[in-house]
Each structure stands twice: as structure tokens, then as C-alpha cells.
N, C-alpha and C positions, 0 to 999 in steps of 0.2 A: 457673408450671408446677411438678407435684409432682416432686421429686427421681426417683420410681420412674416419672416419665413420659418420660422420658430416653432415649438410646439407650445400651444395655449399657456399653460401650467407654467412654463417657460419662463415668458414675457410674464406671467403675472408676478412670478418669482422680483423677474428684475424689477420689476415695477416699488414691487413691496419694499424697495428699498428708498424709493424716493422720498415723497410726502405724500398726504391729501391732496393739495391745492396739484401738485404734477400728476397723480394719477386722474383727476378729473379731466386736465388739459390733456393727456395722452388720449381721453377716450374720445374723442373730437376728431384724431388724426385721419380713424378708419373704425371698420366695423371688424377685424380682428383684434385691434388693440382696443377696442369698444367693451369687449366681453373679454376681454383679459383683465382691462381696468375694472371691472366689476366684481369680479372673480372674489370670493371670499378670501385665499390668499394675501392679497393683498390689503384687504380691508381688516382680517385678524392681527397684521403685523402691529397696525396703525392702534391698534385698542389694547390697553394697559391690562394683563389679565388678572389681577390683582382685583380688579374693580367690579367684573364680570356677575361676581356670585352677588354685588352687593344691592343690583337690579330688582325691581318688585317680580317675584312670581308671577306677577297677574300682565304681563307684560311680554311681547311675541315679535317676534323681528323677521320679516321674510329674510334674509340678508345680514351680512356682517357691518355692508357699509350703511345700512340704515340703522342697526345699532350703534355703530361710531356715531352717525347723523346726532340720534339722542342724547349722547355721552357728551355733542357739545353745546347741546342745544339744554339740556336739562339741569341743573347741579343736582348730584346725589349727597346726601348727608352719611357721614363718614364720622368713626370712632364718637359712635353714642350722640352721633348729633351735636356735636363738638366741632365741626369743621365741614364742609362743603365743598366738595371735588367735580371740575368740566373741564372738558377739551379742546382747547385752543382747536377751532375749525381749520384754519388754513396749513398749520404743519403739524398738529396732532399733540403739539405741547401741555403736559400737565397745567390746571390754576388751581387754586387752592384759596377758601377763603377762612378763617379761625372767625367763632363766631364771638361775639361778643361775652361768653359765658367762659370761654375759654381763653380771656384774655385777661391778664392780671393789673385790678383799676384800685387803685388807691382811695380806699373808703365804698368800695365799691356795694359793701353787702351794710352797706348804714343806710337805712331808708329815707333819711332826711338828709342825704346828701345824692344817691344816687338810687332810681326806681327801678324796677323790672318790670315791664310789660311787655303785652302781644300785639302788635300789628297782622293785619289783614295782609294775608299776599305778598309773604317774607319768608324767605326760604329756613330761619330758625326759629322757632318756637317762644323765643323771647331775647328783645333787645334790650338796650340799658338808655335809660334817659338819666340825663346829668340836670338835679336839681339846683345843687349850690354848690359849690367848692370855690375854695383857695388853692387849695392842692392839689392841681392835676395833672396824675400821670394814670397813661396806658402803655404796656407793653404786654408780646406774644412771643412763641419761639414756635417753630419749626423745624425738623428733620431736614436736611440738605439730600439724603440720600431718599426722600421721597420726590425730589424734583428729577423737572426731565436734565440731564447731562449738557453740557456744552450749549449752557440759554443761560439768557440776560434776563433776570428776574426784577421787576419793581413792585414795590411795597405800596399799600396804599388804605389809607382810610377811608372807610365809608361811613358815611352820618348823611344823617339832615338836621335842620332847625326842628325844634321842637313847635307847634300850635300856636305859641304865644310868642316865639320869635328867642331866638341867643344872644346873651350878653355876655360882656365883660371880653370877647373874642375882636371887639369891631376894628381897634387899632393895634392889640396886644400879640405879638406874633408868639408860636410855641416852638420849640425845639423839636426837630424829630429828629430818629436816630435808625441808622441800618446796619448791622453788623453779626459776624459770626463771636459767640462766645466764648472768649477768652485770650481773643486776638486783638490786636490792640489797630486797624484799620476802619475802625464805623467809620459809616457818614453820618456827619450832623447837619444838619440844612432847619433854617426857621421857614415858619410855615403857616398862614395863616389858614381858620376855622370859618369867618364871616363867609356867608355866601352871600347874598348882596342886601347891603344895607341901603334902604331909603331912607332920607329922615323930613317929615311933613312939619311943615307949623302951624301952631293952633293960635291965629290972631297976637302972635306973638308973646302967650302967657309960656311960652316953652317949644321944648321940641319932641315928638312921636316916631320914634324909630320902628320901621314896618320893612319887613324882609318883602323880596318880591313875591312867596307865595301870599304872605297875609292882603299886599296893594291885590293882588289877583282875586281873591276868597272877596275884600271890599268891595269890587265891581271897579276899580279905577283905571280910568283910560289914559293909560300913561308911557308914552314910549319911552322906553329907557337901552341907548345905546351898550352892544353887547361888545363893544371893543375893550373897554374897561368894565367886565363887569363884577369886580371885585371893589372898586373903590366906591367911594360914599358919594351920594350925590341929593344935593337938596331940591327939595321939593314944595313948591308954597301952596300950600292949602288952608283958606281962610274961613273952611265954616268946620272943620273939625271940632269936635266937642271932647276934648281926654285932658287930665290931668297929666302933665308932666312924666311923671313918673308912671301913672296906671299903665298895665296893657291894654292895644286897641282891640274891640271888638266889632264887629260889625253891626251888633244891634246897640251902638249908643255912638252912633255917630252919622251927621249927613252928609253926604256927598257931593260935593261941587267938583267944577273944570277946575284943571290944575293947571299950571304951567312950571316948567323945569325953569329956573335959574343959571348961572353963568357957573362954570363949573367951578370948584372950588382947586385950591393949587397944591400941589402936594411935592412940592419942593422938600419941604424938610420928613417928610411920610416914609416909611420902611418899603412901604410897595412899588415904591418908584425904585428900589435896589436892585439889581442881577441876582439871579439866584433865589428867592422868595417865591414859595410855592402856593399857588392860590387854589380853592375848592374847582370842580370842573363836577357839570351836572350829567348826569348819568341816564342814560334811556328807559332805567328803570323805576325815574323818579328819586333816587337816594344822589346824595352827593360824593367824588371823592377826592383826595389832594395828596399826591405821593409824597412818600416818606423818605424814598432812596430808592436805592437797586444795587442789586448782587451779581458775579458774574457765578455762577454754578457749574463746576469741572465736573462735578460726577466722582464718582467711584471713593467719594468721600465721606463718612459718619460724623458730620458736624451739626453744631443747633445754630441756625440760623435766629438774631434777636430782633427786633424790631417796636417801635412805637413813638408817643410822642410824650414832652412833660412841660409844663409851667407853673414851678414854683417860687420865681423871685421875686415877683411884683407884688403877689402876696392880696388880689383884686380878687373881688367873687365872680366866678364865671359860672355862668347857665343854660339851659335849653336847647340842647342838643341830643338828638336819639342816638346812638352809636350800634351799627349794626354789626361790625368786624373789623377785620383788616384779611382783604386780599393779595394773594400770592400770584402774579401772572408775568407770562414772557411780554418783553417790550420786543417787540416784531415792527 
């Protein structure tokens, strides 16, 4: 019998066993599998019921599959605004991100080491800006039996540069660590924090290290090649006006043409190594640079660990906003 000789409810049944991304492509075939794939059956399958109740009231869905639609279009905040949960669009996969409040920072609640503020158009209520340390670790855990079953999960940091730009990160790579609790399998992987360092010179009295948001914020016309765009690269600018060491502002400095110099060699560099993990910029403005990844069997009650640390160099590191660390399938 052909599949569209079926009765409705039918096809939508088998349907619901597919994913998202197959029940879209099925309803392309014809106009009975058209309104099978549509069918709330199939789109309830695909939505974690779990999740359902934790929806704004104020909020109406013709449909199950335009509720999924939001479920992975939106994150909802989860356990007291502690954590942030959406839907992998394409096969319906849990993500999960711990928000920076729920994540355990070494010195983290000393005000002269580490701040709490609020960002504009951030899905948690307050992220943590890293003022000074020597000492730093972050780590988070997670329930395994809240992930979807049988997915490849990566770990991953989100930050950006702070205003004034991050230091102490530009060469120093940190540890990061993925592992189930008390299992003796993490992964370790170093990893660097920098996300792209310029560094300007001011008539030769020194050098001005400027991330590419702050060259961007100065107004400078500078193209800077995105194949490497994690390593340093110099830049001569001779009418700069900063002290060495000041940060740069934009109202105490003039502006001239610049021209990029010959690249520097990084022969003896950690970033020229296999396996070193660099920041990767995000669409939503934040930064992130994975940690590892887990494979998730399902049907098990384990605490997934995660995070990163660097304490042996013993250098102060700074200026970085840290918003979480997200949980998502690698697809």
C-alpha cells in the first residue's frame, strides 16, 4: 500500500517518528503528506513536555509546530533563571546553556576580583566580568539524564572582551576539561581566551594592544585577514597618543592611515599546535571556544563536569564578561 493511501492520523503517526528537518521535507512530497506533516501529532512528539508549562501565559500558538518553531527560536530561562533551555531546530535536540551565576568561579563573589553586572539584550539577568585574578577557574555540572539520548554533546564558553579590552589571555593558553563525575575519562584540551589582538605603535614609545571591537569603536580602516584570526598581528600607527600601558580611548587619540606590516612568525607559538582551541564569534555578538564533548547514552543519572582553569603561571588576567557555558549537540 502507498504511504499517501493511509489514513491521515496514520502518516502523521509515522511521521512523528522521524525529526523536524524530515517532516518538513516530507510535506513538499504532496498535499496529503502536506497536512499530515503539519498535523499536531507529529509536532507534539518533537516538543519536550516537560518544558510546556514553563511558556509565558501571555503567549498563543495556532499550532504545535509553531510552538516547537519558538521552543527553538527563543531560550526560556529554567530553574530560577539559573540556566536557559532551546531546541536544536533541525532534529529537535535539547541545548542548555548554565548561566554564569550558576557556575562555580573562584573568587568569584570578591568584588575586586570579579563584578556582577547587567547587559542590555542578554538572556540572564546578570553576567560576571573578570576584573583581576591570578587564579582562574570556572567550572559547571549538569544532569546527563536531562539531555536528549544518543547525541554528541560540546561544551562550550561564552565571553567576550570586556570595554577596555583582555589581558593576560594574549599568549597564555588555559586548560579546559569535559568529563562525567567520578569517572576517571575527561578531556583536557588547552584553549585560548584572546579573541583578536591588534597591537598599534605609538611613534615607537611602546606598544597599544586593541581588540578588533575597540580598532572598530576608533573608527580605523584596517583590514585585517580572517584566516588567522586569532593570532597577533602588528600594526604601525604613528600618530597615536597613549601611554604604554594606559588603555585606549577614543577621545584621546588621533587617527591616522595605518598600514599592516609583515606578519610576525610563530614558529615557536602554541597556536601553530594541532589541537588548540581558539574563540569563534557568534551571531549574537558574544564569543565562544569549546571545551570538549560528551557522547550521551541516555537512560543514565550522571553529573556531567565541565570548565576551564589557569593556575600555574601565576600572571593577572583580565577583562573578560563571561555569560555561561553552553550545552548543545554537535550536528
Amino acid at each position: 500500500m502507498e504511504l499517501e493511501n493511509l489514513p491521515e492520523d496514520c502518516i502523521a503517526s509515522i511521521i512523528s517518528f522521524t525529526t523536524p528537518r524530515d517532516a518538513c521535507a516530507m510535506s513538499l512530497v504532496s498535499s496529503t503528506l502536506t497536512s499530515a506533516a503539519h498535523s499536531d501529532i507529529v509536532w507534539d512528539k518533537f516538543i519536550p513536555s516537560e518544558y510546556i508549562t514553563m511558556i509565558p501565559s501571555s503567549l498563543s500558538f495556532n499550532s504545535k509546530k509553531d510552538l516547537y518553531l519558538y521552543l527553538s527560536q527563543n531560550p526560556i530561562l529554567i530553574d530560577n533563571g539559573q540556566k536557559s533551555f532551546v531546541l536544536e531546530k533541525m532534529h529537535g535536540k535539547k541545548c542548555y546553556m548554565l548561566s554564569a551565576r550558576s557556575l562555580f568561579i573562584v573568587w568569584g563573589d570578591t568584588p575586586c576580583y570579579w563584578e556582577w553586572i547587567s547587559l542590555p539584550n542578554t538572556r540572564f539577568p546578570e553576567v560576571a566580568e573578570l576584573i583581576r585574578v591570578c587564579w582562574f577557574e570556572i567550572k559547571g555540572m549538569i544532569k546527563t539524564s536531562i539531555l536528549s539520548p544518543k547525541t554528541l554533546y560540546g561544551a562550550y564558553l561564552v565571553f567576550k572582551p570586556s570595554n577596555i579590552g583582555s589581558y593576560g589571555f594574549d599568549y597564555q593558553p588555559v586548560e579546559a576539561f569535559v568529563g562525567i563525575v567520578g569517572e576517571d575519562d575527561t578531556q583536557r584540551r588547552s584553549i585560548y581566551l584572546r579573541t583578536s589582538i591588534e597591537e598599534i605603535s605609538d611613534n615607537g614609545s611602546g606598544i597599544v594592544r586593541l581588540s578588533r571591537a575597540q580598532i572598530k569603536a576608533l573608527g580605523l580602516n584596517i583590514f585585517i585577514p580572517r584566516r588567522y584570526p586569532s593570532l597577533p598581528r602588528r600594526i604601525i600607527h604613528p600618530e597615536v597618543e597613549a601611554q604604554p600601558s594606559s588603555p585606549v580611548s577614543s577621545s584621546t587619540h588621533k587617527l591616522a592611515p595605518t598600514q599592516i606590516s609583515s606578519p610576525p612568525s610563530f614558529a615557536n607559538d602554541d597556536s601553530c599546535k594541532i589541537g588548540v582551541e581558539y574563540p569563534k564569534e557568534r551571531k549574537d555578538g558574544w564569543w565562544e571556544v569549546e571545551l570538549g564533548d560528551f557522547f550521551n547514552k541516555g537512560g543514565e543519572e550522571k553529573e556531567l563536569e565541565m570548565g576551564v582553569h589557569e593556575v600555574k603561571n601565576g600572571n593577572w588576567k583580565s577583562g573578560i564578561i563571561l555569560l555561561g557555558i553552553e550545552i548543545r549537540p554537535k550536528l
